[in-house]
C-alpha positions as CSV (number, residue, x, y, z in Angstrom):
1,X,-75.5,-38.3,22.1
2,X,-76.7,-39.4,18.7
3,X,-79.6,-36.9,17.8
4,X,-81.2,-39.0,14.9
5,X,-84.7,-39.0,15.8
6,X,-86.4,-37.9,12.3
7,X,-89.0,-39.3,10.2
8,X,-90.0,-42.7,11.7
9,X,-88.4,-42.3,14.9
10,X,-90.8,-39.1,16.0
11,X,-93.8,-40.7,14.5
12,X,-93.1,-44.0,16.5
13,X,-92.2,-42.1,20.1
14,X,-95.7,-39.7,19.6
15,X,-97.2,-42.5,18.6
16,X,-96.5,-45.1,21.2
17,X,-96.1,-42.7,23.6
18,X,-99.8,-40.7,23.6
19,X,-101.3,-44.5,23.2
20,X,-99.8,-44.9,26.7
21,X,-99.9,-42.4,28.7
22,X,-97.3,-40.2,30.6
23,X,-97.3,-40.0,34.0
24,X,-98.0,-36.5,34.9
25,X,-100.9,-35.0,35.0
26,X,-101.1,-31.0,33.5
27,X,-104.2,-29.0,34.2
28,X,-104.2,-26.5,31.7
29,X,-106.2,-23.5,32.7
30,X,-107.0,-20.3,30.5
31,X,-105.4,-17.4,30.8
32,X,-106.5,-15.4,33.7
33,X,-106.1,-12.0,34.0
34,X,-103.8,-10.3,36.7
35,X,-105.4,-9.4,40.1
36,X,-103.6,-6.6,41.8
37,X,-104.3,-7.2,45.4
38,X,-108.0,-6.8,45.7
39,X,-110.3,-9.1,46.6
40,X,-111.8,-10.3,43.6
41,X,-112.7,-14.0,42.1
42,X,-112.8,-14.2,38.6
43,X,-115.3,-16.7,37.2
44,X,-113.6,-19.9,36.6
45,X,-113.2,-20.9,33.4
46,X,-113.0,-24.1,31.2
47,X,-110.2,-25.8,31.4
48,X,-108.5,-29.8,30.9
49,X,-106.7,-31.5,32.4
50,X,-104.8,-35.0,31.0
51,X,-104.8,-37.4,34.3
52,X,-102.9,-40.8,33.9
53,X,-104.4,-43.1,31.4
54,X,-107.7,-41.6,30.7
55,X,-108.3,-38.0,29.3
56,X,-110.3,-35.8,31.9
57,X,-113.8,-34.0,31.3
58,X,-113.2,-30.2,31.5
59,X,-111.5,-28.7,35.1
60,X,-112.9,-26.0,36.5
61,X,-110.3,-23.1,37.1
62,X,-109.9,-21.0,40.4
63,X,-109.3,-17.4,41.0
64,X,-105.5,-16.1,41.9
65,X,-103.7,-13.5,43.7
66,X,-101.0,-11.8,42.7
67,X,-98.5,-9.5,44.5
68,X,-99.1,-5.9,43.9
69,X,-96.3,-5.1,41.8
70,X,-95.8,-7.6,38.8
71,X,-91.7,-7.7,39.6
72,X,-89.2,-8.9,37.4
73,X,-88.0,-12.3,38.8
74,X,-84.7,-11.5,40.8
75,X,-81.1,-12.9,39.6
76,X,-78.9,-14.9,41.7
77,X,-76.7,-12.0,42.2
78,X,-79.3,-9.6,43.9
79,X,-80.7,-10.2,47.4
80,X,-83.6,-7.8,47.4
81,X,-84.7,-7.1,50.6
82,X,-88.3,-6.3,49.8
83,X,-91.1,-9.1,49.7
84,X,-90.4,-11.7,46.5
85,X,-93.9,-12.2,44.5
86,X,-96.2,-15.3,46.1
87,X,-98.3,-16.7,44.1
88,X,-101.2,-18.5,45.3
89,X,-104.4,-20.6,44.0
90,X,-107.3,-19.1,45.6
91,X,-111.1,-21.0,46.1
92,X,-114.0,-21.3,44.2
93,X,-116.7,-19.4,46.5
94,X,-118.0,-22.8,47.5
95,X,-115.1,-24.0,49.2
96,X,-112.2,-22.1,50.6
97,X,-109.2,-24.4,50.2
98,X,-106.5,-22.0,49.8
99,X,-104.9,-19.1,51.1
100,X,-108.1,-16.1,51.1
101,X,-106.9,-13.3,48.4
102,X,-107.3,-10.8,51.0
103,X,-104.4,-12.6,52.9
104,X,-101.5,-10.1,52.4
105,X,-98.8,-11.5,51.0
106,X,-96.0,-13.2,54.0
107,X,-92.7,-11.9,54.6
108,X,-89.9,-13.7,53.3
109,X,-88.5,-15.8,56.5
110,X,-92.0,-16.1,58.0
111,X,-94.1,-18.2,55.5
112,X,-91.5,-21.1,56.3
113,X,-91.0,-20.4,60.0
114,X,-92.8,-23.2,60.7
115,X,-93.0,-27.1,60.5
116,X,-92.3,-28.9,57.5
117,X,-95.7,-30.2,56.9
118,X,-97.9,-27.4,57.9
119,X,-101.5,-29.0,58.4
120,X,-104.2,-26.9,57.3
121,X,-106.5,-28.1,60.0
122,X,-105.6,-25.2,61.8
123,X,-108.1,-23.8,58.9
124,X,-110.3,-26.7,59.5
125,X,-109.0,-29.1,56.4
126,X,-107.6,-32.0,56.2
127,X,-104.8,-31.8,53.6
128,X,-100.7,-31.7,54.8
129,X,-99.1,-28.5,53.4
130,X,-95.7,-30.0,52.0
131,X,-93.3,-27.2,51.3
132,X,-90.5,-28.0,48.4
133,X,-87.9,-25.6,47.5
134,X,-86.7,-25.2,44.0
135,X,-84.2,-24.1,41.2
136,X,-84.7,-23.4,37.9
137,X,-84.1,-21.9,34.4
138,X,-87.2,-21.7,32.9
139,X,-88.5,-18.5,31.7
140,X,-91.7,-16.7,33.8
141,X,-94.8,-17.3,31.7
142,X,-97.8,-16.7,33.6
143,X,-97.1,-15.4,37.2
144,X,-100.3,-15.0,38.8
145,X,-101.1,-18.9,38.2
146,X,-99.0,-20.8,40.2
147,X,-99.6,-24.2,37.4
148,X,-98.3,-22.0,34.9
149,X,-96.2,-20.0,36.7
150,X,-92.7,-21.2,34.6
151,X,-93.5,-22.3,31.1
152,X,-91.1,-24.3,28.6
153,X,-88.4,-21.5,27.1
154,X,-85.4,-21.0,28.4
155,X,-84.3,-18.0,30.9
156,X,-82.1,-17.8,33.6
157,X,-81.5,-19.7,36.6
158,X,-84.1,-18.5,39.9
159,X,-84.6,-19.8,43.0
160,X,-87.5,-20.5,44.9
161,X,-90.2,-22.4,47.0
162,X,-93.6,-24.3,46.4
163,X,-96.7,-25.5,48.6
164,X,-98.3,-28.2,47.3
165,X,-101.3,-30.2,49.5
166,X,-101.3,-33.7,50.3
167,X,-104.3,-35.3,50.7
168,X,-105.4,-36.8,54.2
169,X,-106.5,-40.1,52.1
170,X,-102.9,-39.8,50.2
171,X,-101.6,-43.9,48.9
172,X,-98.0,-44.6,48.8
173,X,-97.1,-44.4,45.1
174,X,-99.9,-42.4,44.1
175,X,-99.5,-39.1,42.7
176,X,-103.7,-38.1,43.2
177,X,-105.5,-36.1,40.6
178,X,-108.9,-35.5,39.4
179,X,-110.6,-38.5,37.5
180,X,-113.4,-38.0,35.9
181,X,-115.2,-41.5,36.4
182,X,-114.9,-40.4,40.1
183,X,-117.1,-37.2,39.0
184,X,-114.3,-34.9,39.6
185,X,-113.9,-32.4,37.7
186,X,-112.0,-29.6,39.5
187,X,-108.8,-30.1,41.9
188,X,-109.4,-30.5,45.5
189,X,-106.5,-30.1,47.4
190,X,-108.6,-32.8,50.6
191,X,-108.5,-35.3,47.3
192,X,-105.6,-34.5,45.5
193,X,-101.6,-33.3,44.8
194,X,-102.2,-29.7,44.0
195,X,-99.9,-27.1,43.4
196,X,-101.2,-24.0,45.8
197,X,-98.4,-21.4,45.6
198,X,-95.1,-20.6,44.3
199,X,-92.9,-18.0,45.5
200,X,-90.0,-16.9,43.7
201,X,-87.0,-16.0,46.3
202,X,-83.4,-13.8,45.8
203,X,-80.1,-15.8,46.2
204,X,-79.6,-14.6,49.4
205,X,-83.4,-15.7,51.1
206,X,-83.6,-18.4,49.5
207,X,-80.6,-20.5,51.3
208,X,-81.7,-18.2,54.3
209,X,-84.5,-20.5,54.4
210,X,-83.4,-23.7,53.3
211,X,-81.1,-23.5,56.2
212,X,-84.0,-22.8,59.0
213,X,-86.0,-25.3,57.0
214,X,-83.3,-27.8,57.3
215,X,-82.2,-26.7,61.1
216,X,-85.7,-27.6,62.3
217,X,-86.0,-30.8,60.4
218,X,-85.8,-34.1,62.0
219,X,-82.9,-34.8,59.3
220,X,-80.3,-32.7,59.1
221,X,-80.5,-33.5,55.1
222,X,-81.6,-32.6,51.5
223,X,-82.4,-34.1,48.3
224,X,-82.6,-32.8,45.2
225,X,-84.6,-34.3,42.1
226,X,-84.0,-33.7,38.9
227,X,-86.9,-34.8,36.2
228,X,-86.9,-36.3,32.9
229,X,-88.3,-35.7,29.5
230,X,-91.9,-34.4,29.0
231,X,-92.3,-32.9,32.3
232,X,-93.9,-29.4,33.6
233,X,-92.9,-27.3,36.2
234,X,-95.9,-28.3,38.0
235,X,-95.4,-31.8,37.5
236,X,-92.2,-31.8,39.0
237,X,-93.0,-29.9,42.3
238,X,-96.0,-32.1,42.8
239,X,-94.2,-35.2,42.1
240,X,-91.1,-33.9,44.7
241,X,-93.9,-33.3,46.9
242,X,-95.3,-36.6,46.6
243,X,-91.8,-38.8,46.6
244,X,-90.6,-36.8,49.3
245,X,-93.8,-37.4,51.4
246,X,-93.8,-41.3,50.7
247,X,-90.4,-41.6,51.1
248,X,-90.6,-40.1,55.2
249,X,-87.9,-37.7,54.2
250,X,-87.4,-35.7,57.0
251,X,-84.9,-33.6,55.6
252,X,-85.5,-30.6,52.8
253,X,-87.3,-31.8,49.3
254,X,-85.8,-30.2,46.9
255,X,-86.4,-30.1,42.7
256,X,-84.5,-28.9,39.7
257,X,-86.3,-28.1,36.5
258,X,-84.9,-27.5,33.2
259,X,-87.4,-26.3,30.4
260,X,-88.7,-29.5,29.2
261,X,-91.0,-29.1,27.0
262,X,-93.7,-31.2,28.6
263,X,-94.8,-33.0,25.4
264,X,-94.4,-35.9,24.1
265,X,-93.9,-35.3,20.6
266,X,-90.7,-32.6,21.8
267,X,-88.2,-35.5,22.7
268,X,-85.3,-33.8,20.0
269,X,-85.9,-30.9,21.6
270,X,-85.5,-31.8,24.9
271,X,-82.7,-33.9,24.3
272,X,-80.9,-30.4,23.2
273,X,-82.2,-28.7,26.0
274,X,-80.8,-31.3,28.4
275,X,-77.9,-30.5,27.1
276,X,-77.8,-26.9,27.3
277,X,-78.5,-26.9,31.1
278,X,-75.6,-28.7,32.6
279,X,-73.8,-25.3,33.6
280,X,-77.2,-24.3,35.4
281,X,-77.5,-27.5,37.4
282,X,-73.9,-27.5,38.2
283,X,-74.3,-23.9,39.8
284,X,-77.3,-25.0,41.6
285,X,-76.0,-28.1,43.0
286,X,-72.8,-26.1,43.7
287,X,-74.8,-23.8,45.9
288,X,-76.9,-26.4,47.6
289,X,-74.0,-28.4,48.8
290,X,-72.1,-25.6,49.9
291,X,-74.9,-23.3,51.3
292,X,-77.5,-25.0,52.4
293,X,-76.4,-26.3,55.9
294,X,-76.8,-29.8,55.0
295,X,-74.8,-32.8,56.4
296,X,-75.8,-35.1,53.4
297,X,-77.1,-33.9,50.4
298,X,-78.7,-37.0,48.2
299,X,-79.3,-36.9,44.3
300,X,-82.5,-38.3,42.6
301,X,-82.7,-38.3,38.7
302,X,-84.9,-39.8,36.2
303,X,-84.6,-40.6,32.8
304,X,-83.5,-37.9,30.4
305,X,-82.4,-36.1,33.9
306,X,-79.4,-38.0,34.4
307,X,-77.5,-36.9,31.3
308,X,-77.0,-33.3,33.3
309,X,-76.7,-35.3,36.3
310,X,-74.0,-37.0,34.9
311,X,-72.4,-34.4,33.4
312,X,-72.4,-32.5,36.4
313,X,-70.8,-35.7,38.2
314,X,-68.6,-36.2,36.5
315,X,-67.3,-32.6,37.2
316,X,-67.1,-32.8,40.5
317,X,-65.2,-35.9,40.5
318,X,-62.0,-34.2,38.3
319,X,-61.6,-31.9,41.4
320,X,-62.0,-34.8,44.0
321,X,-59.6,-35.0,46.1
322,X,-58.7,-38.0,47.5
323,X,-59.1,-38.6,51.2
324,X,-62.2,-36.1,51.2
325,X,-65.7,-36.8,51.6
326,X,-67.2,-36.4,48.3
327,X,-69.4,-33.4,47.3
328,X,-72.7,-36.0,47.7
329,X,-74.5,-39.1,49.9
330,X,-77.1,-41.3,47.8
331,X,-77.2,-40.7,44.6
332,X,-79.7,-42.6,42.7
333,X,-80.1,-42.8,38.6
334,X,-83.7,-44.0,38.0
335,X,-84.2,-45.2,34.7
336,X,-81.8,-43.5,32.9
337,X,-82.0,-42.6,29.0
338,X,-78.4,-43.2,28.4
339,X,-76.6,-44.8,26.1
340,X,-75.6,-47.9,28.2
341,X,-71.9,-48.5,26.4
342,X,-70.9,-44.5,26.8
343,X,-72.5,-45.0,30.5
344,X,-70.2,-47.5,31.5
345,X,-67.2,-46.5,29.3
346,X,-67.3,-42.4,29.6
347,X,-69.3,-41.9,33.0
348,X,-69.6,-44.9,35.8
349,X,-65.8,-45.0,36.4
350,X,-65.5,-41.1,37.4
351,X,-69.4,-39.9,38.9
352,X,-68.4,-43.0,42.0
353,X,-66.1,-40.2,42.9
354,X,-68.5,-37.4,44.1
355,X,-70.7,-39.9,45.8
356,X,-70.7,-42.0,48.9
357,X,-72.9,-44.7,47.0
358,X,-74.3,-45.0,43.3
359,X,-77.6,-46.8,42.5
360,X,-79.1,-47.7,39.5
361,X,-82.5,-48.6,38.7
362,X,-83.2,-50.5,35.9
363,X,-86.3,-52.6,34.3
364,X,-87.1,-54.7,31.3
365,X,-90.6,-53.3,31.6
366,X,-89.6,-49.7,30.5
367,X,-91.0,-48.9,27.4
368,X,-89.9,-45.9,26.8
369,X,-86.5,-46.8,27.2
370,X,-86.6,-49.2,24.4
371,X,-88.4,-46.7,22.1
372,X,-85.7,-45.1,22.9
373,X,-83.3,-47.9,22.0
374,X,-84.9,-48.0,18.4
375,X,-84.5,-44.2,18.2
376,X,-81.1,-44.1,18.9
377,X,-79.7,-47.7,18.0
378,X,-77.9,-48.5,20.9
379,X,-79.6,-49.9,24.1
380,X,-79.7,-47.3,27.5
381,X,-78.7,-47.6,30.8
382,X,-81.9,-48.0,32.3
383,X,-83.4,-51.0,30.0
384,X,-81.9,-54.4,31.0
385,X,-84.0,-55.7,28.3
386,X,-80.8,-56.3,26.1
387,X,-78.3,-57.0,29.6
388,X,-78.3,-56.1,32.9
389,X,-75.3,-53.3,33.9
390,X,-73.0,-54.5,36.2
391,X,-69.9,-52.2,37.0
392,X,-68.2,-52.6,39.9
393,X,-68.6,-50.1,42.5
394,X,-72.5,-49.1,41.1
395,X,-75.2,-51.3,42.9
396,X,-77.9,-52.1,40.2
397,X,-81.2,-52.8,41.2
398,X,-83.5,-54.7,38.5
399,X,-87.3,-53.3,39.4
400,X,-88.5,-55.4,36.4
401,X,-91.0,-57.4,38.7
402,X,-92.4,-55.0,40.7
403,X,-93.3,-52.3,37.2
404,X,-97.0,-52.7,36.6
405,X,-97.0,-49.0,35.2
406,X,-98.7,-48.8,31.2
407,X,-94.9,-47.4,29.8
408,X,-92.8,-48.7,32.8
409,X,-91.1,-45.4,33.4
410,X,-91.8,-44.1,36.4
411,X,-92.0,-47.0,39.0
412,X,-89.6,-45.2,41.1
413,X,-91.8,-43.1,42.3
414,X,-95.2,-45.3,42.0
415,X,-94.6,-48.3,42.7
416,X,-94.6,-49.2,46.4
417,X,-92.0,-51.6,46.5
418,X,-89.4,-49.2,45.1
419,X,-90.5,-46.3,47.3
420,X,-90.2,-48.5,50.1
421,X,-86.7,-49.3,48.9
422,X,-85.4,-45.9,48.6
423,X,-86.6,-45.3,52.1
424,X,-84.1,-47.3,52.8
425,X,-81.5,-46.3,50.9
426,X,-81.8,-42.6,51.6
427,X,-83.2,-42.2,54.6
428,X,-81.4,-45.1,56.9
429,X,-78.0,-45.5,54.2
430,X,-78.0,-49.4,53.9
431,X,-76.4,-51.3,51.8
432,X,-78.3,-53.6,49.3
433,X,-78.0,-56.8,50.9
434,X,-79.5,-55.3,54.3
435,X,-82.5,-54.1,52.0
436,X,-85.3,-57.0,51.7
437,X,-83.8,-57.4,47.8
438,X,-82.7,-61.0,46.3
439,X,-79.4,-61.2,45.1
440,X,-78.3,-62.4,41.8
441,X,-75.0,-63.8,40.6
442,X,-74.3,-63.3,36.7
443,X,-70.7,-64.2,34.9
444,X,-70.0,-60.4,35.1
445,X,-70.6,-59.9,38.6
446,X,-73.8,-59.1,41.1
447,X,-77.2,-57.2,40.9
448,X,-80.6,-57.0,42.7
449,X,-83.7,-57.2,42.2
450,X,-86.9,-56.0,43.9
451,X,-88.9,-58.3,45.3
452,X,-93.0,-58.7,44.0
């Protein structure tokens, strides 16, 4: 894809783009030091965090325990059989809302040996534990924080899993996080979406438990989302956490993350970076579909995500073959940052091969899509500000009247209306005219739209 995105074109996208406001929200904590096992709580220090919309008073940090031995993060081709590293967030002294640092570490096929959303009542809270299992190529940065766990370089592909709390109070749509003109000023996992742990996880025990995960699920199923430009690793598992909660998934929620850089002013640079992890998301959705125990295996991407999802599509379909079931179920392009006349020349016509259904999710709302337009010169896939896509074979879904967001680029996961949508679509496979959506007829074909 054209690169050209010097001089006015990065002035304009970190421009416009800080005046709005992404939609994750990254605590950034100071560096802590390492904790070998002993029970010890640093003091917490100053950190900030940038919540939706409105920049956040200092966040108070919380102690961490690490495994005893700082491990080198396995490869997919060794299955260790020792413990993998956990990494957990532990309490401030006032309230214990995590996992005490004296806790030893769990065995790998114990932790998850139990229900998909663990409730930590048993503890007496309130919050849902939501477990989310994950794959990516992102270099180790800071293992004994679990927020800053994987940072933005590039390293090798890993596997692993992530606990992240759902509040009791939780809103459909809502990805909670500290605000300061609610006086908070720390995370709180009985208020908020909170990372608590990640746990890194050899080739071999990681699909050991995706498969019990997925043989005690109520859905014999998995999805995996892959995330668009400017996003953290931490932003990814807690918004996989939070879709896959609001959705009523009852299969396994799975994430991909490739080493965005999780600013806005590094679009060029993720726009390479996109590029040069296709290979790694093919392996990893290789792996899924053939490992994992699944009977459907569904694809969410969004944005910049659905270049590699693409890609990768469009691979699986040359080795189709024809009377097969293909490789996935649902697979869903949400907003994506592609150049609409290569998406419906170069890609549309083969990726219908490797799924059971296509949806696109499109707005004339998304403003970062037509920055993108400007950058690039040639209107994307996801923007029906300059034409609806209609290709037969792909069912296009126009969310323009339901986006309310400030940038209009992440209604699928929070907005109501399209969560309730994809519910749906995944979880109960209907068709778009069984799906509460009106029905438009254009000279080039049909499309929906969501309802207000």
């Amino acid at each position: 894809m054209e690169k050209g995105f010097l001089g006015v074109g990065l002035v304009s996208l970190t421009i416009f783009l800080s005046s709005c406001v992404s939609t994750q929200t990254q605590v950034k904590q100071t560096k802590t030091p390492e904790l070998h096992f002993v029970d010890v709580k640093e003091e917490s220090p100053k950190e900030e965090a940038l919540p939706e919309a409105t920049p956040m008073p200092a966040v108070k940090a919380v102690a961490l325990a690490a495994p005893e031995e700082a491990a080198a993060p396995p490869s997919l081709e060794e299955a260790k059989p020792a413990e993998a590293p956990v990494v957990e967030s532990a309490p401030p002294p006032e309230e214990d809302y995590y996992t005490s640092a004296k806790e030893p570490a769990p065995e790998v096929g114990v932790l998850y040996d139990r229900m998909i959303d663990a409730p930590a009542s048993a503890n007496g809270k309130k919050y849902l534990v939501r477990r989310v299992f994950y794959g990516t190529d992102r270099k180790v940065c800071e293992p004994t924080h679990p927020q800053k766990f994987y940072g933005n370089e590039r390293g090798k592909l890993q596997l692993g899993i992530c606990e992240v709390s759902i509040p009791p109070d939780h809103k459909m749509g809502e990805l909670e996080s500290p605000k300061w003109w609610k006086l908070e000023f720390s995370e709180n996992p009985n208020k908020h979406v909170v990372l608590l742990k990640v746990q890194e996880l050899s080739k071999d025990s990681f699909f050991t438990e995706l498969r019990s995960h997925i043989d005690k699920a109520s859905d014999k199923e998995a999805f995996v989302f892959i995330h668009g430009y400017n996003v953290t690793f931490e932003d990814a598992a807690r918004r996989t956490a939070q879709m896959s909660y609001d959705l009523g998934f009852g299969g396994a929620p799975i994430f991909y993350s490739w080493p965005s850089q999780g600013e806005i002013a590094d679009y060029t640079v993720d726009e390479n970076t996109i590029d040069w992890t296709v290979p790694h998301l093919k392996e990893f959705l290789s792996m899924v579909a053939a490992e994992s125990g699944a009977q459907k295996v569904h694809l969410i991407a969004h944005s910049m995500g659905n270049r590699a999802m693409t890609d990768v599509l469009k691979d699986v379909a040359d080795t189709y073959v024809s009377g097969t079931a293909p490789m996935f179920n649902q697979v869903v392009l949400a907003a994506p940052d592609i150049d609409a006349e290569i998406f419906k020349r170069d890609i549309a016509p083969h990726i219908q091969k490797a799924a059971e259904r296509v949806t696109l999710y499109a707005s004339s709302n998304d403003k970062a899509l037509l920055l993108s337009k400007s950058i690039h010169g040639a209107s994307r896939a996801g923007d029906v500000e300059s034409g609806i896509i209609i290709i037969p074979g792909i069912d296009t879904i126009d969310a323009s009247l339901v986006d309310t967001s400030l940038v209009g680029h992440s209604y699928y996961g929070d907005n109501r209306s399209i969560i309730s949508d994809m519910h749906l679509l995944v979880n109960l496979k209907l068709p778009p005219d069984r799906r509460n959506l009106l029905q438009m007829e254009v000279e080039g074909g049909i499309y929906w739209v969501v309802k207000r």
